[in-house]
Every structure is written in structure tokens, then in C-alpha cells.
N, C-alpha and C positions, 0 to 999 in steps of 0.2 A: 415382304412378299413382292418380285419383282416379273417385270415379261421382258423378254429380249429386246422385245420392238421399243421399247418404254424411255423413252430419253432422260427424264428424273433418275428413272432405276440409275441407268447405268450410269449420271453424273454422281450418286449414292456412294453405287457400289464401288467406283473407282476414285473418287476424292475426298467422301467424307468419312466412310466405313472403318478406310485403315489406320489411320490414326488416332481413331476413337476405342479400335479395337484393343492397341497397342498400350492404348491408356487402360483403359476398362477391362482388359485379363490380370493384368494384374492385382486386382481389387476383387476380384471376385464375382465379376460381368463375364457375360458371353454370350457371342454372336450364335446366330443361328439364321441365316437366306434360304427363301426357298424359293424357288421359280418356278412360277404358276404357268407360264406361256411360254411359248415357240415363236418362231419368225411368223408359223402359219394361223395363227390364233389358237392353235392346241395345246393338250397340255404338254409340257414340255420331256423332252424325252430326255434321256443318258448321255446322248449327242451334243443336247441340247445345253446341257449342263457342265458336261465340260469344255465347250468353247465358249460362254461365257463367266466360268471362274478361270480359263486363261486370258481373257480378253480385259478382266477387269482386274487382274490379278491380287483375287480374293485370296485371304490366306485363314479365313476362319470358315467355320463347318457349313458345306452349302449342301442344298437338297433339292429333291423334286418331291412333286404329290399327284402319279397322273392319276391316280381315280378322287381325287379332289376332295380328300377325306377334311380339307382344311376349311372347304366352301360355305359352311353353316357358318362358321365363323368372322368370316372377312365382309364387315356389313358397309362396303363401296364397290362400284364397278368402275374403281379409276385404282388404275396403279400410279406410284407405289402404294405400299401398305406396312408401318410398320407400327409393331407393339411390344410393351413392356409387359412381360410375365414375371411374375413373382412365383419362382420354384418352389416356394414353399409350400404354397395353396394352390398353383397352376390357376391364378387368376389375372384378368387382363387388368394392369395398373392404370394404362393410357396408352390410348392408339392417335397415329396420325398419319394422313397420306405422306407428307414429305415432313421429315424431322425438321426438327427446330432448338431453338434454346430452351426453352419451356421443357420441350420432350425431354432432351438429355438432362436439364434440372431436376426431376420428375427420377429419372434411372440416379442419378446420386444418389436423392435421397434413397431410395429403394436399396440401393449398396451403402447407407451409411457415409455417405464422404461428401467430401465437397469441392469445388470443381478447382479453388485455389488453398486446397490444404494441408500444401509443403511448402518448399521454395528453394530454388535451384543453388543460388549463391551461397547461403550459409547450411544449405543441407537440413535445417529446421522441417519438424511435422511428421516424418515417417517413421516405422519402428524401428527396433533396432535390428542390424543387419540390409535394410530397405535402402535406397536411394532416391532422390527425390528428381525425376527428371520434366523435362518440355517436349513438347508434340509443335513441331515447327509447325504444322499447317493447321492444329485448332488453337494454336496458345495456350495450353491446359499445361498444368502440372499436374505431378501425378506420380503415383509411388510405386518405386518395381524393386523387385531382387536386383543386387548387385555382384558384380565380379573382383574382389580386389586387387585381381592381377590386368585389370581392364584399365591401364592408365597411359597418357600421353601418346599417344602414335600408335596404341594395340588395335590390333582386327576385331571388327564386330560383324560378324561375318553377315550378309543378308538384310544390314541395316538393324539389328540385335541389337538392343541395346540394355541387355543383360549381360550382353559379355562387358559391360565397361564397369567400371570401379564408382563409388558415389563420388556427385561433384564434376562426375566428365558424361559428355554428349556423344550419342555416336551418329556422327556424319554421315550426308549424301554418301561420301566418298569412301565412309564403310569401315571410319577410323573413329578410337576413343578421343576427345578432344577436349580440356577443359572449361568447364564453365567461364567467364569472365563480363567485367563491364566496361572494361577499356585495356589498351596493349599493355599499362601498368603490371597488370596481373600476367602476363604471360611471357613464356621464357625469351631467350634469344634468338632473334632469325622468327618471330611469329607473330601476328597479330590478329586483335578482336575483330573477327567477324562477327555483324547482329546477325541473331538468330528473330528475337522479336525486339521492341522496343524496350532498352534497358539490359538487354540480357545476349551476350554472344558465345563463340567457344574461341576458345586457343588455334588457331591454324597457321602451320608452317608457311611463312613468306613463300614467293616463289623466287627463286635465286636465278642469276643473271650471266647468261655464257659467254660475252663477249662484249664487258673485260669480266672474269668471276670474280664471282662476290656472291654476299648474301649468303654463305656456308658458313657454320663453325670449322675452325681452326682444322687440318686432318681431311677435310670435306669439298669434294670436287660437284660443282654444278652440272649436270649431264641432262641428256633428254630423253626420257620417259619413253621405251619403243610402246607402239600400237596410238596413245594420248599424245604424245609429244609434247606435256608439259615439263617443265624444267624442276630438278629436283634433286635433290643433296646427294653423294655417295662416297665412303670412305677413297683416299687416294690412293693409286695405286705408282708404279714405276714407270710403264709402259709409253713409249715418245712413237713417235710417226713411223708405221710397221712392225711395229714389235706385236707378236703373237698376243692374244686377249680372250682362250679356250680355257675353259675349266672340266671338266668330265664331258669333251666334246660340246659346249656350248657358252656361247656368248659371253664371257665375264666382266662387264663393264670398269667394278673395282680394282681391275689388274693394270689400269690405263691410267695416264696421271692428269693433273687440271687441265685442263681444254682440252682434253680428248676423249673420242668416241668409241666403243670396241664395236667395229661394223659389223654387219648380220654373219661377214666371212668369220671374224672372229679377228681382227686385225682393228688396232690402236689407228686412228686417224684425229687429226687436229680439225678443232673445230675451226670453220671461217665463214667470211661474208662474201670473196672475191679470188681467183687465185694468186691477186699479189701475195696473199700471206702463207701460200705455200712451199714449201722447199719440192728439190731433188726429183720435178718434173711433174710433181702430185699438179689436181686440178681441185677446183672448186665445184665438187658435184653438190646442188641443193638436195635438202631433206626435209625441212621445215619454212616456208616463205622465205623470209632472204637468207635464213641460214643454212652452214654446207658446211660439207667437211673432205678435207684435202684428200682424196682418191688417186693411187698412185696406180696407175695402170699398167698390165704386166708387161706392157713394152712399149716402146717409143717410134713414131713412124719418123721423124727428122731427130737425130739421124738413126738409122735402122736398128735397134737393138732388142733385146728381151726374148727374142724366138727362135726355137733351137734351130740346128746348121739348116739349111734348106730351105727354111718356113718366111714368108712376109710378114711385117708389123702392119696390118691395116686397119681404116677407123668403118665401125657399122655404121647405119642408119641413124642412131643418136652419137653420133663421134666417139662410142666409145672405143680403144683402142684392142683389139686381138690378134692372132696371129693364124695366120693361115700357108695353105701349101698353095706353091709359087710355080707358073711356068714362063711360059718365055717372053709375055704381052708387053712391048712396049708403047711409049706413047704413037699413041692415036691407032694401036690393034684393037680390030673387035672385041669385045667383052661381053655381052650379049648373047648366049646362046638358048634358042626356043626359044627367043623373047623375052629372056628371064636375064637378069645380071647375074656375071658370075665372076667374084674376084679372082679364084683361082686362077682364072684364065690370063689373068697379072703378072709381071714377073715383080721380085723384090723392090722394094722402092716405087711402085705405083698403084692406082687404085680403080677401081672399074666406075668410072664417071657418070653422072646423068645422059652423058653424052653420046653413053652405048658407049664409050672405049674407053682403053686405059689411059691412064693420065698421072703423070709423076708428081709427086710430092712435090713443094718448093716452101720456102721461107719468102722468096721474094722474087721477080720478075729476072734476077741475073742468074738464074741456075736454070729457063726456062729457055733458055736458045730462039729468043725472038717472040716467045710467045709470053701471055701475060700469068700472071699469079693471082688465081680467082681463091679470094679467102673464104676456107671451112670454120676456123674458129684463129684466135690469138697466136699468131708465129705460123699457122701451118694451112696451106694452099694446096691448088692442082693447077698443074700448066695449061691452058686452053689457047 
């Protein structure tokens, strides 16, 4: 029995509960919260009950009691409050304001088992068809249905760890992953992460983009969109621009080792800097110091990539577009209503901080007296 306001409760309901829970359904336990209070000392309402089973994200049966049909019963005026009932008689086993070991010794025995009565490594203790698994945050073992198609890299979906096969864990990360006690046991490209002392799972290395490695044979290192960790994927053909769409979207595996299939859907080389890119690509970052070679669809020195009539000019973050051109040479206004405006540019110049347009240069001898003030690596404006 818990109240909103109740700091124990919610350290309870939010770090002890689910893992116990996880343990203890499968044995034939089960939860039952009820939330006696309200932020306002009342009893607590429908409101009130569900934004604290989302806030502590309870996944076993919670309740309210506002006419306080439970109050004969609950002999403290401190919360928490929790008790062992015995379904069978509907009588109280042992109560305690904040659980303990004792408590949960107390609910074993009350279920018959006992709190180290499998064991993960050789699968020993549970019936058959059972799996014997671990609860990372109580260290308990404990015995649950297994999946036999739940092995090595399978989904468990929601941290389930029914979907796994006996003998495999299902990870933070919401994958089957084998039991182990050192990288001995586990395949290639993986190693023993501890889970608790003695006892780890199997988890894929993270492989390395520059230079790759760290993949099986067939297997290109790429980076994870949204996480941006590094992580294995079959090789594909795909070299610097070459299309990377599958049914209209993104196909990474169409691209070959060091490259990326961008959000356009285009093969780009991984790098660090644009010395390593060809064919006028740059080095745009996407990960701290890693980039990958962005070819941009035109070139301001010398003027290429945009159809008859149109400028190649750089925005605000240099990157290169194409715009419609008229007649702005250097040092015409560009500026109109106080706003810049490249259009008002003609080909080969760009509408400057300076309020006017200003020609592109490589270096101070194409500037006619005037200097070559640098935007980025090879390419200026004459001031």
C-alpha cells in the first residue's frame, strides 16, 4: 500500500518491485499496489493512479480503495505498507513497512522455492521445459518459461525475457544474449559482459569504422541511425554516390565497407577529415570526429552542378546550392529591406556579410587588388 507523496513507496515501486515481480510471476507470486493517497492526502483517485503506475512504470496489477474498504487492516500510519497473503486462506503471512530480505525469505517460502534454486550456467534446478534465468538488479535466480527459438541476437521484446531460449539473457538492449563466465564461452567478435559477480552474457563487440574491423568476414561496420553506435551489417556494392533505396528508404546493406547510406539514400565514405575524400565530396561530421564524404550538388569554384541560368552558392553553414542569378557584381548591393538576398548576385558571387556581393576566389590573384577573405579550405570572397 502506497501514497504519491511517499518517497520509500516510489523508491519501491520503481526499483525494487520489477524485478521481483519478474522473478516471482513466474513461480506462481503476484503483485497486487494499491494507492491509498493522493498528492492532497486523499484518497487517491483514477487520476491519481494512473500517473503513478506511468511514473514508476509498474507493470503488475495496481489499484485504488477510495472508500478505504482496506483501513481495518493496514495496522500503521506510515507508509509504505506491504503484506504477504496466502491465497489459500486469505491470511496475512508478514507485513512490513519497507521490505527486506526476511520479507521476501518469508514469500519463498510461502511459494515453495528458494531464492538460489537453479543456476544460470549449467541450466541445473528448473523443470522441464523451464529456464533458469538472473534478475540483474536483485541477483536472484529464478525459473521462467522459455522460448527455443530465443537465441543469440533474438528480440525480446520489452525486456521479456520469455522470448529467450534457456541458458540466454535478455538484455538492457532487448536482445537474447548467452549466458557466460569469461569471452572463452562466447562466439566471435563478442565478449563477457558481468552481469553479477561470476556470471555475464555474450555481447557483440562493438566494431571499429576507421580502419573496419571487428566484423565477420561479409560484414561492414556502419553506425546505428538515431544511437549512433557502431555495428556489424552484411556488405553491400555501393562506392561514393551510388543510390542506397530499397522500397523508398534507406538501405544501409546496399553500400560497401566504409560507407554510409545517407538519410538521402546515397552511399557516402566514412572519414575524419576531407583529405580522404574524392571528386569534391567534403567532410561533413555526424558522430564527434566522424564524417562522411558529402558530395554537394554543385561546386562554387569553378561554377558547376546548376542548370543554364542558376548560381552554385554556399548558405549560412557553407553548404553549397544553387540559386537564380542576376546581374550583382562585386561590391553591388545585396541587401534588400535589410534582409540579404543572394539572388540579387550574379553567377560566380555571393551576397557577403558586407551587404554586397562578392566573387568567389581560391586566392588573392583572381581578386583584382583586392584580398581573398577564406570561407572554408580552397574557397574565399574578394573584399
Amino acid at each position: 500500500m502506497s501514497a504519491t507523496w511517499c518517497a520509500p513507496c516510489i523508491a519501491e515501486a520503481r526499483y525494487e518491485f520489477p524485478p521481483r515481480y519478474d522473478a516471482y510471476r513466474h513461480q506462481g507470486g503476484q503483485f497486487l499496489s494499491v494507492l491509498a493517497q493522493g498528492g492532497d492526502l486523499e484518497p487517491a483517485d483514477a487520476t491519481d493512479l494512473v500517473q503513478w503506475t506511468d511514473s514508476v512504470g509498474a507493470l503488475y496489477p495496481s489499484a485504488i480503495d477510495p472508500t478505504r474498504k482496506l483501513a481495518p487492516f493496514f495496522p500503521s500510519n506510515a507508509f509504505p505498507w506491504n503484506a504477504i497473503v496466502d491465497t489459500r486462506t486469505m491470511r496475512v503471512t508478514r507485513y512490513e513497512n519497507v521490505v527486506n530480505e526476511a520479507f521476501w525469505a518469508a514469500f519463498d517460502e510461502l511459494l515453495g522455492v528458494e531464492s538460489m534454486s537453479c543456476f544460470v550456467l549449467d541450466q541445473s534446478g528448473c523443470p522441464a521445459g523451464e529456464a533458469c534465468d538472473l534478475s540483474a538488479v536483485t541477483g536472484m535466480f529464478y525459473c521462467r518459461p522459455a522460448d527455443p527459438a530465443g537465441i543469440q541476437g533474438a528480440s525480446c521484446p520489452g525486456g521479456d525475457s520469455t522470448f529467450c531460449a534457456a541458458g540466454y539473457y535478455c538484455s538492457p538492449e532487448q536482445v537474447c544474449e548467452a549466458f557466460c563466465t569469461d569471452a572463452s564461452t562466447c562466439g566471435a567478435f563478442e565478449d563477457c559482459l558481468a552481469i553479477v559477480t561470476g556470471v555475464g552474457a555474450c555481447q557483440r563487440r562493438a566494431c571499429t569504422i576507421i580502419p573496419q574491423k571487428d566484423c565477420p568476414v561479409g560484414e561492414a561496420c556502419d553506425l546505428a541511425d538515431g544511437s549512433g553506435t557502431p555495428y556489424c551489417r552484411p556488405i553491400g556494392s555501393g562506392v561514393q554516390g551510388d543510390a542506397c533505396l530499397a522500397a523508398g528508404n534507406p538501405a544501409p546493406s546496399l553500400c560497401g565497407a566504409g560507407y554510409r547510406c545517407s538519410p538521402a539514400g546515397i552511399c557516402e565514405a566514412f572519414c575524419e577529415d576531407s583529405s580522404s575524400c574524392t571528386g569534391g565530396a567534403q567532410c561533413d561530421a555526424i558522430a564527434g570526429a566522424l564524417g562522411a564524404c558529402h558530395t554537394p550538388p554543385c561546386t562554387v569554384l569553378p561554377q558547376a552542378g546548376c542548370p543554364v541560368g542558376q548560381a552554385c552558392d554556399l548558405d549560412a553553414a557553407l553548404d553549397a546550392y544553387c540559386r537564380n542569378a542576376a546581374g550583382g557584381t562585386q561590391g553591388s548591393p545585396c541587401y534588400l529591406g535589410g534582409n540579404p538576398t543572394p539572388a540579387a548576385c550574379d553567377i560566380g558571387f555571393s551576397c557577403s556579410t558586407n551587404q554586397v556581393c562578392e566573387a568567389f576566389c581560391a586566392d588573392a590573384s583572381t581578386c583584382g587588388g583586392l584580398s581573398c577573405s577564406a570561407l572554408m579550405p580552397g574557397v574565399g570572397l574578394c573584399e
